[in-house]
N, C-alpha and C positions, 0 to 999 in steps of 0.2 A: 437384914438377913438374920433369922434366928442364929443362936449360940451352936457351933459346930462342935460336936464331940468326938467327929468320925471324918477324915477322910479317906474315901476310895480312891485310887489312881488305877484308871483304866474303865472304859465305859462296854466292854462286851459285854459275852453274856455272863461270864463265872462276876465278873467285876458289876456289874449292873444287880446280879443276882445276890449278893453279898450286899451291897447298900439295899436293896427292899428286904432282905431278912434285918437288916439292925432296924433299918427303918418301922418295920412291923411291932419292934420290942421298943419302941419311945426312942431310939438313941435320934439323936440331930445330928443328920448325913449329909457330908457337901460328895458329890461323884463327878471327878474330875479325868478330862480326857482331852485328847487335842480337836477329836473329830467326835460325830455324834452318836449316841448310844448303839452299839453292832455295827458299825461301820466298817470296821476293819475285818480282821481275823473269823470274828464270831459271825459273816454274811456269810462265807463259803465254805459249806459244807454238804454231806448228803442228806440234812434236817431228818436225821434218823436219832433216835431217843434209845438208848442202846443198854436197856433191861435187863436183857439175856448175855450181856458179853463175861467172858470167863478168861480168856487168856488173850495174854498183848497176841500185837502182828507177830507172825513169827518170822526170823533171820531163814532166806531161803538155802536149803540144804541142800538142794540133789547138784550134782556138777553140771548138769546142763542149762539149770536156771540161776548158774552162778556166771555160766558163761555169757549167757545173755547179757545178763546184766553189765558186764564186765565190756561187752559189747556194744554198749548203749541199745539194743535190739527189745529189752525186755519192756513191754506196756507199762508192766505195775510200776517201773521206777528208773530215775533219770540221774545221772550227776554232772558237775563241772570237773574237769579233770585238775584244777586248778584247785580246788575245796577238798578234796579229797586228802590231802595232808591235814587239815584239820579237824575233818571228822575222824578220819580212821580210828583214834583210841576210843572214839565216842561210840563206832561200829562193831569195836570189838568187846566193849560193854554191852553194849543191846545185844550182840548173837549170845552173848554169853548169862545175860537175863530171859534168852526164849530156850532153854533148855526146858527138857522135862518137868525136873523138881523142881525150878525156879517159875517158869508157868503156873505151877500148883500152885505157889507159893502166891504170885499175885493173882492168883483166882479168889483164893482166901482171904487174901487182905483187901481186896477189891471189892467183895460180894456185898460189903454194907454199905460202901456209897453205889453200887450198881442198884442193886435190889429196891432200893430208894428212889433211884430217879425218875422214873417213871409218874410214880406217886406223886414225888416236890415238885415237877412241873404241872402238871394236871393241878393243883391246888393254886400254884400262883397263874396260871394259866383261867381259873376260877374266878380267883380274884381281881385281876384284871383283865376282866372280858375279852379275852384271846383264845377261850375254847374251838373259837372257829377254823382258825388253825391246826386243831390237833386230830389227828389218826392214828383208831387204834383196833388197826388192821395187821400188825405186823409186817416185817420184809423177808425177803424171799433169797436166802445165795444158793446160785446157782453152782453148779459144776461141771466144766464139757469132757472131762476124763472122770474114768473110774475109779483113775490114782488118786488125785486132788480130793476127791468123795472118801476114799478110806482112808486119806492122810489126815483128815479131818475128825475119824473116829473118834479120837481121844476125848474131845469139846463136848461132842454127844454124849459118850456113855457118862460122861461128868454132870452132863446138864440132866439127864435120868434121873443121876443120884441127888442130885439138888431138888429135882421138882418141879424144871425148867421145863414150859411145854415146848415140844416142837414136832414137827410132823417130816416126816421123808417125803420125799414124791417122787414119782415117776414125770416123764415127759407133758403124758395127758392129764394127770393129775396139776402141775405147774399151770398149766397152759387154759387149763380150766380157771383156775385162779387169775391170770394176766393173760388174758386168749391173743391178746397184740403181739405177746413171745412167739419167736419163730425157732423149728424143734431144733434148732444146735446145740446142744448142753444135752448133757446125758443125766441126771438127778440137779434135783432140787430141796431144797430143805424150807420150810417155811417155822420162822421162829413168831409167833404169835403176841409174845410177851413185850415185845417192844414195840412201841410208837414214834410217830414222826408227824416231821411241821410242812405245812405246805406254804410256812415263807418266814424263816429260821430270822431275816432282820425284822418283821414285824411283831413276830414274838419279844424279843427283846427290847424294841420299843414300846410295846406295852407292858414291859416290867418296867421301862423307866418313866411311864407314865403314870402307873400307880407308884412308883416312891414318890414321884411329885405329887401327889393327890395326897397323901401320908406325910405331907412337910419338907423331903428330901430338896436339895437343891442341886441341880443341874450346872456344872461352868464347862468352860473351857480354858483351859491351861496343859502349861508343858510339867508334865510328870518330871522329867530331870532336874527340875528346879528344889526338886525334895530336899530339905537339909534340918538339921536340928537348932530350936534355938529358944531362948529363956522355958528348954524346961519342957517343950511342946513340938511337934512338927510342921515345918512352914512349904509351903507349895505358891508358886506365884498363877494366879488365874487373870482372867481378861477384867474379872471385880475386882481386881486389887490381889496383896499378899493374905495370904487363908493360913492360920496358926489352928491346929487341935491335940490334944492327950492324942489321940492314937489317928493310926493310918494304916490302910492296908494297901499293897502291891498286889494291885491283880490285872499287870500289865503285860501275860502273855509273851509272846516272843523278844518285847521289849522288855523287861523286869531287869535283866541283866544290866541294861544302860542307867537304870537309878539302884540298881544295888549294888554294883562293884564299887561306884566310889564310898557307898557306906562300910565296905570292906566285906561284904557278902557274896562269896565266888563259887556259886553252884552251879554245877557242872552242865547245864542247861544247853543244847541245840536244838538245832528245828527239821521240820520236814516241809518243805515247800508242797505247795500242792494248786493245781487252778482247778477251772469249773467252766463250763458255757451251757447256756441254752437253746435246747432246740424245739421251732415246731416239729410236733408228730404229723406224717404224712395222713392223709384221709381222716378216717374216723380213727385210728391207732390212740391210745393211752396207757395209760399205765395207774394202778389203786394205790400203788404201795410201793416201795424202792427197791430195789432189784442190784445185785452185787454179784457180777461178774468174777466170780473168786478167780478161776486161772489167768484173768486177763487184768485184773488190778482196779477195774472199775466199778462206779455205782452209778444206775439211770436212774434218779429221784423223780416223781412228778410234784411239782411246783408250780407258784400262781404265775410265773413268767413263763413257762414253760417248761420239758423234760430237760432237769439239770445233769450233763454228765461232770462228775466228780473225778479225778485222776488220781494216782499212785501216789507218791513218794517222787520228790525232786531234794537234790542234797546238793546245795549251792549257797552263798551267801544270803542271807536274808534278806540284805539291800540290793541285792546283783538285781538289773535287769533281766525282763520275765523270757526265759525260755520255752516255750507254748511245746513241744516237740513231740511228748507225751501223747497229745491228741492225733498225729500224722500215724501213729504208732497201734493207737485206739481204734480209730473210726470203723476201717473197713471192719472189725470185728461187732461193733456195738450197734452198726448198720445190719451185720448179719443177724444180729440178733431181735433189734425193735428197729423199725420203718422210722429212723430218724429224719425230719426234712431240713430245711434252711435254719443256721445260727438267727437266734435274737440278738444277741450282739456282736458286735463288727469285730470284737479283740475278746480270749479267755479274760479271769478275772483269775488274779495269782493273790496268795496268802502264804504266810508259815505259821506250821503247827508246833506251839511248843513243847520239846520231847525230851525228858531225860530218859538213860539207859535202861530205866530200871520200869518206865512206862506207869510209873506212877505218878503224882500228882506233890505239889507240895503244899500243904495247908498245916498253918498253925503258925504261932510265934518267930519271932527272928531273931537269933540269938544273939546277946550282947545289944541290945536296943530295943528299949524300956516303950513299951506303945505301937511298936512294929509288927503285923501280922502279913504273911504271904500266902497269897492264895495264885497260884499259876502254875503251868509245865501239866498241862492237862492231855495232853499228846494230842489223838485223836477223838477225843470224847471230853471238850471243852463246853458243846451246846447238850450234849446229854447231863452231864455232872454238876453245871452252872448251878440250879438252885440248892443241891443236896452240898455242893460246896460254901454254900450261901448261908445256906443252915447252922454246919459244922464251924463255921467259922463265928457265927454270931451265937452260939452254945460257948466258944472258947472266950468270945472276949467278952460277953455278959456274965459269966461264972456261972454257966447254969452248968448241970449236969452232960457231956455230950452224948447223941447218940448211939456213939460208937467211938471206938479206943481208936483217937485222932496218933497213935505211935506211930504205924507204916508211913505218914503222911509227914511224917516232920524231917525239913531238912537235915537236920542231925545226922541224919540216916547217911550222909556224905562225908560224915568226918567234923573234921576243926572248918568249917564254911563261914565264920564270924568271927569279930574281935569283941574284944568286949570294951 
């Protein structure tokens, strides 16, 4: 085994995408995981490439869609009544990060890893012959009231002043575009600027196929086994114990179980979320991914079939999977596209990892000399994966970065490290 310089812990996409950018700059990269590159977190999602996004989800406002919720009634989103003691501080940071000025706020600090990704995929997507995968047709959210369509205003006249294309539609205008949409929704908005995968774990596998192709080495090992020792960071894999100068965490909703015992306690939770696919009945399809904004879902089209994606589930990360979302879903996203039989027998359940502030953490780890973190990507893990891959292998080769990595750095929580 060549000389390691670099270990990754965690083989999705942000962690996969982070070892082929060192890998690209000469460094010697071992990428360590328990399970195979996208396996986990980084296969379920709406493979939507998310160019155009400007402000997080927002905390819902009005009393009736609080009541839902509060209900267990509401599509977009589910809880354990048992979890809910420990998120609550974590809920009341996130409503209080979707305010106005604070939305503004991470549109701005967000714009240069968004504006980006688009681009950093398509290039390693290049380079590792995975173009075939890629669409860049844009998606489409719908809206079935009029409210939801003006509540949304803000995004727009912001995305205006940005430069951001997007087009309004009407019923037949949408429907011209995805004729399979049946007329329930009352506007549409088609964002153009973003692109999507038609099969989000093949893409990532062939990022890990070109770091292998580039020297990188593939194992398997238990990330918690991290610890320091003569001077360097050690990880035990199925080759044996792996010693190197530096190491990045880019273990997603797990990061928390190898950095608290280094004494790194960032404020980190998750959004559980599942996925199933369905055949489309008759000739029915879909071009482009479609987001059901009032209803909390996206219908993807994918190589397994039309992927529906769910809401927001807030329960423990390890709890057994609650599918319930979907009973909740169905008849609506029947009304809307001629779903036919699941492909698979059971949802596929993941968590999103979320801090309150729905930014990202990338950059150095304070108090531990060789430590960089790259995770808490919320909902936009398989969009940011390579622009975070980027950023992070600018910080640890000394190059210049291409954007002021400050918003990104844990710090931003306080005393989070010991030294």
């Amino acid at each position: 085994m060549a000389r390691t310089q670099a270990i990754v812990l965690g083989a999705g996409i942000v962690g996969t995408s982070v070892a082929l950018q060192l890998a690209k700059r000469g460094i010697g990269v071992t990428l360590v995981d328990r399970r195979g590159p996208g396996e986990e977190t980084s296969y379920g999602n709406a493979g939507v490439l998310e160019g155009n996004t400007l402000f997080p989800h927002a905390f819902p406002s009005r009393a009736m869609a609080l009541l839902r919720l509060m209900l267990k009634r509401a599509p977009e989103a589910n809880y354990h009544l048992s979890f809910l003691p420990k998120i609550a501080p974590w809920l009341l940071a996130y409503r209080a990060n979707t305010t106005a000025e604070k939305s503004l706020e991470f549109a701005d600090q967000m714009r240069p890893l968004f504006s980006h990704a688009v681009s950093e995929h398509e290039a390693l997507m290049t380079e590792s012959g995975a173009t075939r995968y890629l669409r860049k047709d844009g998606w489409i959210k719908l809206y079935r009231e009029e409210q939801s369509f003006e509540s949304n205003a803000r995004e727009r006249d912001l995305a205006m002043t940005l430069g951001l294309e997007h087009r309004v539609l009407d019923v037949e205008e949408t429907r011209a575009l995805e004729p399979s949409l049946s007329p329930v929704f009352r506007r549409g908005v088609h964002w153009p600027g973003a692109a999507s995968v038609s099969n989000p774990l093949a893409v990532t596998k062939a990022y890990a196929a070109h770091f292998a192709e580039l020297g990188g080495v593939i194992l398997r090992g238990d990330a918690r086994s991290l610890s320091r020792a003569d001077g360097k960071w050690r990880v035990t894999t199925e080759a044996g114990v792996l010693d190197a100068p530096e190491a990045v965490v880019a273990l997603g909703p797990w990061a928390p179980d190898v950095l608290g015992p280094l004494g790194i306690q960032a404020p980190l939770k998750w959004k559980r979320g599942y996925h199933r696919h369905f055949k489309p009945q008759g000739n029915a399809g879909l071009t482009r991914p479609v987001v059901d904004v009032d209803n909390g879902y996206c219908l993807a089209p994918m190589e397994q079939g039309v992927r529906l994606t769910t809401g927001a589930e807030f329960a423990d990360r390890d709890a057994p999977p609650t599918p319930v979302q979907f009973d909740r879903l169905m008849p609506e996203a029947k009304r809307l596209f001629p779903l036919g039989d699941p492909v698979e027998a059971e949802p596929w359940l993941g968590s999103r990892p979320c801090f309150a502030d729905s930014k990202p953490v990338i950059g150095p780890a304070p108090g531990q000399a060789g430590l960089w973190l790259a995770y808490g990507h919320a909902h936009w893990g398989l969009t940011l994966g390579p622009i975070t891959g980027r950023l992070i292998a600018d910080l640890m080769t000394g190059a210049t970065p291409f954007c002021d990595p400050a918003p990104y750095s844990v710090t931003r929580f306080g005393n989070v490290g010991m030294a």
